[in-house]
C-alpha positions in Angstrom: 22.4 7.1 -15.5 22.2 8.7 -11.8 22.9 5.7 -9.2 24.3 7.7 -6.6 25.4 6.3 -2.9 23.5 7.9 -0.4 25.0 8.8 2.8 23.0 10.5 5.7 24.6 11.9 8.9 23.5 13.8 12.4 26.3 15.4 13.9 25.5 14.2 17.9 27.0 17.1 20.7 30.4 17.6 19.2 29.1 20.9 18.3 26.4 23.4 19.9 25.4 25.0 16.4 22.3 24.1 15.3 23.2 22.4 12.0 19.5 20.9 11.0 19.9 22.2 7.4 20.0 19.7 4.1 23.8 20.1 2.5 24.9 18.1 -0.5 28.3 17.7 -1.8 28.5 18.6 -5.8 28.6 15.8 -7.9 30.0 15.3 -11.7 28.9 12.9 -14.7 27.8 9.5 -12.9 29.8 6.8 -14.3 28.6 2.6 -14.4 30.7 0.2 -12.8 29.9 -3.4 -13.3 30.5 -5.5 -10.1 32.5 -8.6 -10.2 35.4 -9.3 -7.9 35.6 -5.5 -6.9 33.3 -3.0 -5.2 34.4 0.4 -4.8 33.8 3.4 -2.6 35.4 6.2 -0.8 37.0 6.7 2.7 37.4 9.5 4.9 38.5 10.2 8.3 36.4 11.9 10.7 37.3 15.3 12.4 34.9 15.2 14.8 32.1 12.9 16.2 28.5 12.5 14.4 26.2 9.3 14.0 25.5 7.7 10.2 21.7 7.4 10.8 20.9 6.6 7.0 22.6 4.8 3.6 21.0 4.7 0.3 22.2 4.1 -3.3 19.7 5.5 -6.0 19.0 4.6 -9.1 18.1 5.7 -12.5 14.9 5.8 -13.7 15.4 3.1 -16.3 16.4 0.0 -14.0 14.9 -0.3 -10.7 17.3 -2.6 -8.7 15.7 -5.4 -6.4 18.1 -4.7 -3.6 21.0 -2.9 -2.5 23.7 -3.9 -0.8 25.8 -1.6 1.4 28.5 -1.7 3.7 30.5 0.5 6.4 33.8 -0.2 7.6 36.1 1.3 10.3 39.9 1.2 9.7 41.8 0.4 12.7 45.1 2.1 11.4 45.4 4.8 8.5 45.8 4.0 4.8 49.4 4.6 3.7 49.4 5.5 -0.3 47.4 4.1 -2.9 47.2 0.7 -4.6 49.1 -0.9 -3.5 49.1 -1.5 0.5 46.0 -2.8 1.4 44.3 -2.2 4.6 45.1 -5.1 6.9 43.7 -3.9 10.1 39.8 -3.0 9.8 36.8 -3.8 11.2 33.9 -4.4 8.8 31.2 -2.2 11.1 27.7 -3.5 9.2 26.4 -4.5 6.0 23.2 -4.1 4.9 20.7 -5.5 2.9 17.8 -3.2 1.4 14.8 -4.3 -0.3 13.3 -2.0 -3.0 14.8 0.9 -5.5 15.0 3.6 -4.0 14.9 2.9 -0.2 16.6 4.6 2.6 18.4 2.1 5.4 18.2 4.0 8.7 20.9 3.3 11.1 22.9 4.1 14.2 27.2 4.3 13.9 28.6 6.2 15.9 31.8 7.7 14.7 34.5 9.1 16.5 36.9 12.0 15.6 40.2 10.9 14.2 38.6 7.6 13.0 39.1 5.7 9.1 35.6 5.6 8.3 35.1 3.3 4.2 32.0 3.4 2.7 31.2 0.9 -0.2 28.1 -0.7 -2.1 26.3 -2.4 -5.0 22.7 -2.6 -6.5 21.4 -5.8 -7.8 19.6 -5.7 -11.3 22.1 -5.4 -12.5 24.7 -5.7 -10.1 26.6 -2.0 -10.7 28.5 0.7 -9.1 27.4 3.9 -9.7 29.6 6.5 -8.7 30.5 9.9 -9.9 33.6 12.2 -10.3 33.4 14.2 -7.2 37.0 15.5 -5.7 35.8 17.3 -2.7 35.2 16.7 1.0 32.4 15.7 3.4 31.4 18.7 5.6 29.6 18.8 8.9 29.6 22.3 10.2 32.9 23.7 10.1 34.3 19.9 10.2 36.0 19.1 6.9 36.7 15.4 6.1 38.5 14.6 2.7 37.1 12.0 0.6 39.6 8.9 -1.4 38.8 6.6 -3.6 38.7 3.2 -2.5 38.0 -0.3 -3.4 37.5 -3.9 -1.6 37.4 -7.5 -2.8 34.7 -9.5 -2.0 33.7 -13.6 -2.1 30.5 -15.2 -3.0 29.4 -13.2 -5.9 26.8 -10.6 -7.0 23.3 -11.4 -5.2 25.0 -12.9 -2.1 25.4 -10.4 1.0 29.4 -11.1 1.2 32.0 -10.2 3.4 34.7 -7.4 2.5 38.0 -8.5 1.9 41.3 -6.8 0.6 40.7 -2.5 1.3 42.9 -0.9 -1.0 42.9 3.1 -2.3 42.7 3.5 -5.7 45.8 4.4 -8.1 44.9 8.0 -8.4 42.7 10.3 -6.0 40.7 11.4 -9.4 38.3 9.1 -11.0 34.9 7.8 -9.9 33.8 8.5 -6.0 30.9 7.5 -5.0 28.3 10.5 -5.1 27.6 11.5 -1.2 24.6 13.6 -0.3 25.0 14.6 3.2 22.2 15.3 5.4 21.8 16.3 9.1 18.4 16.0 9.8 17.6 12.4 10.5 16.4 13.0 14.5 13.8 10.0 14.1 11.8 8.0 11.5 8.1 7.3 12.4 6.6 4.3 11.7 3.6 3.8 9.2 0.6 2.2 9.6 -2.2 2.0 6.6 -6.0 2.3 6.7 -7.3 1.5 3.0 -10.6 2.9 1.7 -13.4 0.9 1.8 -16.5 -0.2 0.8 -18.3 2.1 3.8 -14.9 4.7 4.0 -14.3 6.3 0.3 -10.6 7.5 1.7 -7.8 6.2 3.4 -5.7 6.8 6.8 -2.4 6.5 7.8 -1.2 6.3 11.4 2.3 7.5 12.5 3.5 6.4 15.9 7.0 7.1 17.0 5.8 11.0 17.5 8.9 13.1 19.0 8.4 14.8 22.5 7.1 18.5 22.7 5.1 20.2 19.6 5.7 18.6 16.1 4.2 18.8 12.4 3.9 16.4 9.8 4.3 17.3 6.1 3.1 15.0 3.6 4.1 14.4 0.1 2.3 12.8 -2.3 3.5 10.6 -5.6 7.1 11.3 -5.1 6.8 14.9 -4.9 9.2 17.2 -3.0 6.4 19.9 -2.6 4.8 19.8 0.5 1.0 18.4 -0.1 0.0 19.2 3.2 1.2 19.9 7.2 -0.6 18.7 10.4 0.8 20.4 13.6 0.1 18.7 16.9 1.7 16.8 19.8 1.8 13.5 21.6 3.0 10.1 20.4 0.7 9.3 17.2 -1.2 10.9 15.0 -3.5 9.8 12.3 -3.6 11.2 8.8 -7.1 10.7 7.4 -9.2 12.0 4.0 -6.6 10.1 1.8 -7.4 9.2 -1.4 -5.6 7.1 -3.5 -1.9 8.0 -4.7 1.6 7.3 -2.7 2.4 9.2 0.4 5.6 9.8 2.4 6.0 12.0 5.3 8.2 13.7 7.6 8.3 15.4 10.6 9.6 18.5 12.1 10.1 18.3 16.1 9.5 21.3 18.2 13.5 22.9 17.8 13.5 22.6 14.1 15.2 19.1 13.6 13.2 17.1 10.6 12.9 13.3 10.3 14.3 11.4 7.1 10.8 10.6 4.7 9.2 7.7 6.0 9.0 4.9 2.9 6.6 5.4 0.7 2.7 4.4 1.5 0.3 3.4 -0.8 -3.0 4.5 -0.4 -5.5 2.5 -2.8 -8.5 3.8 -5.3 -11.7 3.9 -3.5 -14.0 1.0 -4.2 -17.0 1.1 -6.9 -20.1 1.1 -5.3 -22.1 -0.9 -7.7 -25.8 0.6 -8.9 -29.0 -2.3 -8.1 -31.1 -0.9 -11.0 -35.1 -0.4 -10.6 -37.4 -3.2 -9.7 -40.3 -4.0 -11.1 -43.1 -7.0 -11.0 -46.2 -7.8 -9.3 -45.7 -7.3 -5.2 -49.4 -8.7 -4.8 -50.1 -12.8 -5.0 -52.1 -15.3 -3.6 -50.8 -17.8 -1.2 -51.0 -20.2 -4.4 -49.7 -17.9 -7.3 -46.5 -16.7 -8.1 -45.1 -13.2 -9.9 -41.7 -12.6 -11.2 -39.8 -9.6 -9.7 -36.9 -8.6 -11.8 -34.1 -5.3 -11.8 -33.0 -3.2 -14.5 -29.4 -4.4 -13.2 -28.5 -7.8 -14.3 -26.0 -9.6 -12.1 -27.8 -9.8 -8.5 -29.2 -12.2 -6.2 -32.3 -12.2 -4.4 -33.4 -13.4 -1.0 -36.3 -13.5 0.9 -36.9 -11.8 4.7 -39.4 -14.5 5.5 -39.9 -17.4 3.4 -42.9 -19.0 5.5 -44.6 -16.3 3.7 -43.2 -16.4 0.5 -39.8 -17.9 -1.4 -37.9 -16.5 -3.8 -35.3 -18.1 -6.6 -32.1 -16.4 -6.1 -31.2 -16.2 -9.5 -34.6 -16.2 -11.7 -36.5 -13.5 -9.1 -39.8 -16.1 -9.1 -41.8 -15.5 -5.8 -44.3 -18.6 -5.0 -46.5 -17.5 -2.1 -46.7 -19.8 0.8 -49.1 -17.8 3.4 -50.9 -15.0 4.3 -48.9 -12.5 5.3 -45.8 -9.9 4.0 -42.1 -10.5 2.9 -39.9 -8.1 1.6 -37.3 -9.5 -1.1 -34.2 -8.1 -1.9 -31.8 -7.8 -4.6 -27.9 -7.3 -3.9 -25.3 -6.4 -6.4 -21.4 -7.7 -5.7 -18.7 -5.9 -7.1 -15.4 -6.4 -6.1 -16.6 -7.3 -2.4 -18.8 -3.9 -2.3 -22.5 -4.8 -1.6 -25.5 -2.5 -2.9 -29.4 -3.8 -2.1 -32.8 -2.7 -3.0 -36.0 -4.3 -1.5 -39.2 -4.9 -2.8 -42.0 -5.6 -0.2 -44.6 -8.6 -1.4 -48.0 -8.9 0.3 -49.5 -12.8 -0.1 -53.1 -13.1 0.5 -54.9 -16.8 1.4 -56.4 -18.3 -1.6 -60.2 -19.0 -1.0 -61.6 -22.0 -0.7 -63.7 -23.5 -3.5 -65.2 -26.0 -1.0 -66.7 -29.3 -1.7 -69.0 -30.2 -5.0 -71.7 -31.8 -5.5 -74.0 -33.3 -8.4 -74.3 -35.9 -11.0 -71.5 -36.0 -12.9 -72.8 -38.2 -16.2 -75.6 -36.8 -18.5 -76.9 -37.0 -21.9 -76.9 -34.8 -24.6 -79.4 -31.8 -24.2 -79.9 -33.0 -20.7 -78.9 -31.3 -17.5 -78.0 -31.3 -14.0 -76.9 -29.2 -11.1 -73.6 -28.6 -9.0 -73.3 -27.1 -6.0 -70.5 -26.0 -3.5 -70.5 -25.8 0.1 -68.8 -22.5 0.0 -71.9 -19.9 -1.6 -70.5 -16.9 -3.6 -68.1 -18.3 -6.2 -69.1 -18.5 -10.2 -69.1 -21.0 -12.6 -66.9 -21.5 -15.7 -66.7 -24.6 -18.0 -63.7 -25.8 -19.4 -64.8 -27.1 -23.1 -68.2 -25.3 -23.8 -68.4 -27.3 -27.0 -69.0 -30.4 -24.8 -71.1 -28.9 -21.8 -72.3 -25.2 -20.8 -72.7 -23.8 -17.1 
């Protein structure tokens, strides 16, 4: 497994080299440490001044830990030896609690040259040390700073975010130190804003705000690559990121004298929404203002609704149209998926039904006898309903 602790530092004006550049210490086989009354670590003491602007402990790729829990404390006197003394006179700086696996916890301590400067933390799920056998120095420049094994008690068990009790050196300076990568490029982190793709936008956008002064340019990475996906030069204060489509991005960004920002977290951009298909309609789109047709789509699923019922009404689910008066309505047919809407319209003209007027004529005859009907309204034709009891 390779849980390393992860610490990240900018050397401040000590110095008036330009030391932007990554540099990692080497590191040996990673050993597991299970956490119970002891959390261990590594101290150090500065030879000049810098800032600790990040912490992180990673994780293997089997177990993702729910949080980590990391803590940095300044000595007030040196260590004298190894276990024991302990170290009676510190200061516990911060502690800090970090949601997600692999997260970086920006920060601001300053340290001061000649300072004690201990190091220690834990990940949760399980609760284990990860540390690796590393006899070597941290190095800022030409600033050397030996590393020491170390350890500290602490109270309120594994999940809690405890105080640090009981600093001691460990029995031998070999052994398992936690696994530093050292990095002097965090200048500033932007912060993240997400547009998601929509039902009207098939990509996504992210917004980073926080822009340094001057000329800058943004590099993206996408999935957890270290490749470059893309750059985006520019200036001013924000800058949006558009065209996105759906993966997880992280970014950085590279101010005008050559300093690069820690990776923002990671930002997930989602898939874009299905538009979903309305099918063909078909049925009858001419009716009288007393019939009905039955409009219907080769999509199943829908609803329909009408522009104007006064002309004619629709049923939203079985596509019947009843005509009410003369006149036009168009109808249409929409398709939900996932909160994505997709319509089709079928127009339906609804002409007045004529009137039959008012009949006349005696009503009761006898067999072989006739008699005559008549309308008010001339024009129409004649049909009888049982022509084995009465012709017309």
């Amino acid at each position: 497994m390779k849980l390393r602790l992860l610490i990240v530092v900018f050397l401040i004006a000590a110095t008036k080299m330009s030391l932007h550049a990554q540099n990692y210490l080497p590191t040996g086989a990673v050993s597991s440490i299970p956490v119970s009354t002891y959390i261990y670590g590594y101290y150090f003491q500065a030879t000049t001044n810098f800032t600790i602007c990040g912490l992180k402990i990673k994780y293997d790729n089997n177990v993702s830990p729910t949080n980590q829990r990391l803590f940095v404390v300044k000595f007030t006197s040196a260590p004298v030896g190894f276990n024991p003394p302990t170290f009676t006179t510190s200061t516990q700086i911060t502690s800090f609690t970090v949601t997600g696996a692999n997260v970086a916890q920006t920060c601001n301590i300053t340290v001061n040259n000649g300072e004690y400067i201990g190091i220690y933390g834990y990940r949760e799920s399980p609760c284990r040390n990860y540390f690796a056998s590393l006899a070597g120095s941290l190095t800022i420049g030409p600033f050397s700073m030996p590393l020491t094994r170390s350890g500290a008690t602490f109270s309120g068990g594994c999940g809690a975010n405890p105080n640090l009790t009981g600093f001691f050196s460990e029995t031998s300076a070999a052994g398992p130190l936690g696994a530093i990568e050292l990095s002097t490029n965090c200048c500033f982190v932007p912060t993240t804003s997400v547009t998601q793709p929509s039902c009207t936008s098939t990509t996504g956008s992210v917004t980073l705000t926080g822009l340094p002064p001057g000329n800058w340019t943004i590099n993206s990475y996408l999935n957890g690559s270290t490749t470059t996906t893309n750059s985006y030069t520019g200036s001013g204060s924000s800058y949006t990121v558009s065209g996105l489509t759906g993966g997880s991005y992280a970014f950085n960004v590279v101010n005008s004298t050559g300093c690069a920002s820690l990776n923002t977290n990671a930002v997930p951009i989602n898939s874009s929404p299905t538009i979903p298909p309305t099918g063909t309609l078909s049925g009858t789109q001419a009716i009288c203002s007393n019939g009905t047709t039955t409009l219907s789509s080769t999509v199943n699923g829908g609803t329909w609704s009408s522009a104007n019922p006064t002309v004619a009404t629709i049923n939203s689910f079985t596509g019947v149209v009843t005509g009410v008066a003369a006149g036009t309505s168009a109808m249409t047919y929409t398709v939900n998926s996932g909160g994505c809407l997709n319509t089709v319209t079928s127009t339906i003209t609804v002409t007045a039904a004529p009137s039959a007027g008012t009949l006349s004529g005696t009503q009761a005859v006898c067999i072989g006898a006739t008699t005559t009907f008549s309308s008010t309204t001339s024009g129409g034709a004649w049909t009888s309903s049982n022509t084995a009891i009465a012709t017309v």
